[in-house]
C-alpha positions as CSV (number, residue, x, y, z in Angstrom):
1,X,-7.7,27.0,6.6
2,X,-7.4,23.0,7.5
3,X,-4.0,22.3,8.9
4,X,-3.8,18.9,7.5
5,X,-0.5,16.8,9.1
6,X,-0.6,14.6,5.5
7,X,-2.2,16.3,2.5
8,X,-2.3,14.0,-0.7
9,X,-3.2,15.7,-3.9
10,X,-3.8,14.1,-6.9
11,X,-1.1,11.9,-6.6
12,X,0.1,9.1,-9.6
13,X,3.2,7.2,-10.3
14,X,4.7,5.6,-13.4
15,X,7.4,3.6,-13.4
16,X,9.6,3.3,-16.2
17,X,10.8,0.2,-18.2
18,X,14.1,-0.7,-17.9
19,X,16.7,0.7,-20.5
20,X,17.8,-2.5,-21.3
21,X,13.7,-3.2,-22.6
22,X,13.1,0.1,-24.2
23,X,16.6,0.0,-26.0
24,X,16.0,-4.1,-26.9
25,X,16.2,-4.6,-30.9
26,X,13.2,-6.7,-30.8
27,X,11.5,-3.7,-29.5
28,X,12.6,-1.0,-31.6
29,X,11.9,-3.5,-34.9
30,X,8.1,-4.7,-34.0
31,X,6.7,-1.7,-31.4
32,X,4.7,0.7,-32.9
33,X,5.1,2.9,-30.4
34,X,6.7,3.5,-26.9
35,X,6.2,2.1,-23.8
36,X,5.1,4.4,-21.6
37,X,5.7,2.0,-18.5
38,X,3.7,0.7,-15.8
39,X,1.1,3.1,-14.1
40,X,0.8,2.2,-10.3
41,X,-1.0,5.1,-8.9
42,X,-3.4,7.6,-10.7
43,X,-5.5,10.1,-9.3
44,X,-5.0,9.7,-5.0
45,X,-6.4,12.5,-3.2
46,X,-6.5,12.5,0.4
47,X,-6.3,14.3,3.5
48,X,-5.2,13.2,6.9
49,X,-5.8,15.5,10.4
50,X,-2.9,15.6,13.1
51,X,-3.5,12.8,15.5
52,X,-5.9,10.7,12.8
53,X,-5.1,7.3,11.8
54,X,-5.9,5.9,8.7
55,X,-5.7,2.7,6.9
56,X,-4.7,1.6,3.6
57,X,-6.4,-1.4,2.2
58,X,-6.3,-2.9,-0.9
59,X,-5.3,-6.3,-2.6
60,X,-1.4,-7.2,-3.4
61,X,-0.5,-4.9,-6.6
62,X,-2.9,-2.1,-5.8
63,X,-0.4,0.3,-4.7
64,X,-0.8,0.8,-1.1
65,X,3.3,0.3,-0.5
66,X,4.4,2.4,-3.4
67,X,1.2,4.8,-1.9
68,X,3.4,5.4,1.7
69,X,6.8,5.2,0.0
70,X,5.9,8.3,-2.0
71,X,4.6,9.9,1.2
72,X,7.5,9.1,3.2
73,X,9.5,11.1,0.4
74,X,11.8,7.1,-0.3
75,X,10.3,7.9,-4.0
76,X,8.7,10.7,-5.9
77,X,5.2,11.0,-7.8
78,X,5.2,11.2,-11.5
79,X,2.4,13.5,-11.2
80,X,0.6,15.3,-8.3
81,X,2.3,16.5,-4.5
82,X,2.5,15.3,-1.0
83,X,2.6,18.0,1.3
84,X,3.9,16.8,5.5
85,X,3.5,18.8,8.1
86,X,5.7,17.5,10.6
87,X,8.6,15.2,11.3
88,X,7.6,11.7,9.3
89,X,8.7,8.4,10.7
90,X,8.1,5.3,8.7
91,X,8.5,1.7,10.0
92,X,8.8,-0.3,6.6
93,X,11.1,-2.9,5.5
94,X,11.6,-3.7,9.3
95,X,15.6,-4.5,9.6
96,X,16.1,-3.9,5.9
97,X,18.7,-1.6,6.3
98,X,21.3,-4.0,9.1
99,X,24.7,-4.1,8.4
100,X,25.2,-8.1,8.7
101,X,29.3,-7.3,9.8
102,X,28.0,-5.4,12.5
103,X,26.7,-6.0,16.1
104,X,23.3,-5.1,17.1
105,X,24.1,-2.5,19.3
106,X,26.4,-1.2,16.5
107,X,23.3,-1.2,13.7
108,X,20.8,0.0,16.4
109,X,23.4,3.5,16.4
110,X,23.4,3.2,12.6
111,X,19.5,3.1,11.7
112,X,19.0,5.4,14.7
113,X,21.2,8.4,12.7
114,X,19.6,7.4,9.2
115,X,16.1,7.8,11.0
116,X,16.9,10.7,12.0
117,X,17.8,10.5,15.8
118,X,21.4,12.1,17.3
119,X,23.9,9.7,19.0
120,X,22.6,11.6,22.3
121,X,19.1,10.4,21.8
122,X,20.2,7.0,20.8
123,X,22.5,6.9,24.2
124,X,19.1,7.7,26.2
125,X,17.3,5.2,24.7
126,X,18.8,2.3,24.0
127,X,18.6,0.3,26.7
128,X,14.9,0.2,26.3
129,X,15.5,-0.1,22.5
130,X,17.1,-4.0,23.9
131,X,15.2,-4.8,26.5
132,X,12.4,-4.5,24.0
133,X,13.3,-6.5,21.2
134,X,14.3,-9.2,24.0
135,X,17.8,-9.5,22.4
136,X,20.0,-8.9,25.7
137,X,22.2,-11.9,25.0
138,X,22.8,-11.5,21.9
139,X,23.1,-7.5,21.1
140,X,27.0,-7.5,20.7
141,X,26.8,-10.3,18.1
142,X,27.0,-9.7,14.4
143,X,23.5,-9.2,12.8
144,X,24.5,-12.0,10.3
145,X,23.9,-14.5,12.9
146,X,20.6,-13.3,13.7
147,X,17.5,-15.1,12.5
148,X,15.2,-13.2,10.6
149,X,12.7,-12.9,13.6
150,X,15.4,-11.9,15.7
151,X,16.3,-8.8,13.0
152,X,12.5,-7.9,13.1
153,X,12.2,-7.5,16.8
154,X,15.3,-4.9,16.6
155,X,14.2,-2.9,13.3
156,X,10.7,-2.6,15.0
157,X,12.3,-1.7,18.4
158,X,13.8,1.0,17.2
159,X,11.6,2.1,15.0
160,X,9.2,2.9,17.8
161,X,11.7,4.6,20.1
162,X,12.1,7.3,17.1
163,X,10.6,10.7,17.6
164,X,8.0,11.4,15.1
165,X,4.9,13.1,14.4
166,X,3.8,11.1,11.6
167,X,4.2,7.3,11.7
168,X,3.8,4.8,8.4
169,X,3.4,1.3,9.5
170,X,3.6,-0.8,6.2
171,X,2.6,-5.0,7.3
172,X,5.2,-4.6,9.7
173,X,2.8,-6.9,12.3
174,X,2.8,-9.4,10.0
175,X,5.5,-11.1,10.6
176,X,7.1,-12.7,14.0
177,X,6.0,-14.9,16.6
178,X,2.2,-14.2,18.4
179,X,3.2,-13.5,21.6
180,X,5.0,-10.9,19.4
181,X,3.0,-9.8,17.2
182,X,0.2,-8.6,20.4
183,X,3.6,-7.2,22.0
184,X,4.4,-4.9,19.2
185,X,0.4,-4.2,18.8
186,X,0.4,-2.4,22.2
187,X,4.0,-1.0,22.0
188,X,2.2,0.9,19.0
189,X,-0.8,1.8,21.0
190,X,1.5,3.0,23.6
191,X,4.0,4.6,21.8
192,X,2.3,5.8,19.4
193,X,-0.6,7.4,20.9
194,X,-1.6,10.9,19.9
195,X,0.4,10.9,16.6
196,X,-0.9,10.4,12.8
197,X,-0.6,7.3,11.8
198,X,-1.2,5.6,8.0
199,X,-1.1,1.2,8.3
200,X,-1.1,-0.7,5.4
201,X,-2.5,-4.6,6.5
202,X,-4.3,-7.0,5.3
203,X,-5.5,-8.0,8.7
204,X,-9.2,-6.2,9.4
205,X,-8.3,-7.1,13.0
206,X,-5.4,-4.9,13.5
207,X,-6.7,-2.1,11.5
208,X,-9.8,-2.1,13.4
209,X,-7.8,-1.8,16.8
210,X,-5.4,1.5,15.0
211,X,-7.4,3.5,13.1
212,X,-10.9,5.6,12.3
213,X,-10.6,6.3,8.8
214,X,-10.0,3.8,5.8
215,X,-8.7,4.5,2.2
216,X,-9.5,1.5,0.0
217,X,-7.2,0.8,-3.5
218,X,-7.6,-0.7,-6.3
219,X,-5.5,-1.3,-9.5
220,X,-3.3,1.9,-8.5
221,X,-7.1,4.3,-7.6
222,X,-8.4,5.2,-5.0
223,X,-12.1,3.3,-4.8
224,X,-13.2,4.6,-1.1
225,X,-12.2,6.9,1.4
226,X,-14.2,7.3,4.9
227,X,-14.9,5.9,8.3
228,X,-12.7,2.2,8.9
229,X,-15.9,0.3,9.0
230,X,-17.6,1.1,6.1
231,X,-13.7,1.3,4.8
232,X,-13.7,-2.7,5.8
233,X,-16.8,-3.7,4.4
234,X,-16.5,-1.9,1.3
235,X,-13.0,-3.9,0.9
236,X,-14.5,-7.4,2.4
237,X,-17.3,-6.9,-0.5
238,X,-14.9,-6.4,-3.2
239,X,-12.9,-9.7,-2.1
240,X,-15.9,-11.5,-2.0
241,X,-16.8,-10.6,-5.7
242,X,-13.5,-12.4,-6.8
């Protein structure tokens, strides 16, 4: 029996219209009949090995961020089941969750708990969670007067300084300053080594650095699902037939 760290099976998701649409009068006068809402996923099956990485590629709308939401448990499938074997971890939404009222070192002990970490583990780590994000003179200041780079390099510091077998990384290199951006690309090769990782990006040149396998998407399917390279050129072809 496969001990899979991520098993996706048959997996889709609907999301329903708004009340305020389905309840409309205009609706109710001239539909025929009702709308079943918007189907963003149909049909994903796959399976992921402890310690794999795996992409997610696909064009804007194809599902790839709804795709690790539902595997991170933030939302549920309409149809189908994840199944996680381990302790998940996701980095999405970098800084989403900051208090503005706050400090920095104040919002670093808040995500920490909501990710999952203990106010111990937080004590032992946060002075490399600071001296990584580069924010020393500005920690103790409240978030709101952060920019939004400054907010990124914190949400991504900590985010790597959680303890997790399983890691999403959703675009989160996509943002930020170069010198950065090739920071934060080896923090995850450092930190991250040895766990199962899933990265949604649309840059071929990170994902080629992160991962072996490739799951391509399109229009809420599943269109390929193998090695990164053949993963990459079946994706680069599709563009190109645009």
């Amino acid at each position: 029996m496969n001990n899979y760290a991520i098993e996706v099976d048959q997996v889709g998701k609907i999301f329903k219209p708004q009340p305020a649409t389905i309840f409309s009068f205009r609706k109710r006068l001239f539909s025929k009949e009702a709308n079943p809402g918007h189907q963003s996923l149909q049909d994903i099956s796959f399976n992921v090995s402890p310690g794999e990485s795996v992409a997610i590629l696909g064009d804007n709308g194809s599902g790839k961020s709804t795709l690790l939401k539902i595997i991170l448990g933030v939302t549920s499938p309409s149809e189908g089941e994840v199944v996680i074997n381990g302790k998940i971890g996701g980095l999405i939404e970098l800084g989403a969750g900051f208090q503005k009222e706050l400090s920095g070192r104040e919002n670093i002990y808040m995500n920490g708990v909501v990710l999952g970490m203990k106010e111990k583990e937080i004590d032992e780590v946060i002075d490399d969670i600071i001296a990584f994000s580069e924010l020393e003179n500005h920690i103790d200041k409240p978030i709101k007067q952060y920019s939004s780079g400054m907010k990124v390099r914190l949400g991504f510091s900590i985010a790597i300084h959680v303890k997790s077998d399983i890691v999403l990384l959703d675009e989160v290199l996509a943002v930020g300053d170069k010198r950065f951006r090739k920071k934060a690309m080896q923090a995850i090769k450092t930190y991250l080594d040895g766990k199962t990782i899933i990265f949604v990006s649309h840059s071929t040149h990170q994902v080629r650095q992160l991962c072996k396998k490739g799951v391509v998407l399109e229009h809420g399917k599943m269109v390929f699902n193998g090695d990164i390279e053949d993963a990459i050129d079946f994706y680069e072809n599709k563009m190109n037939q645009l």
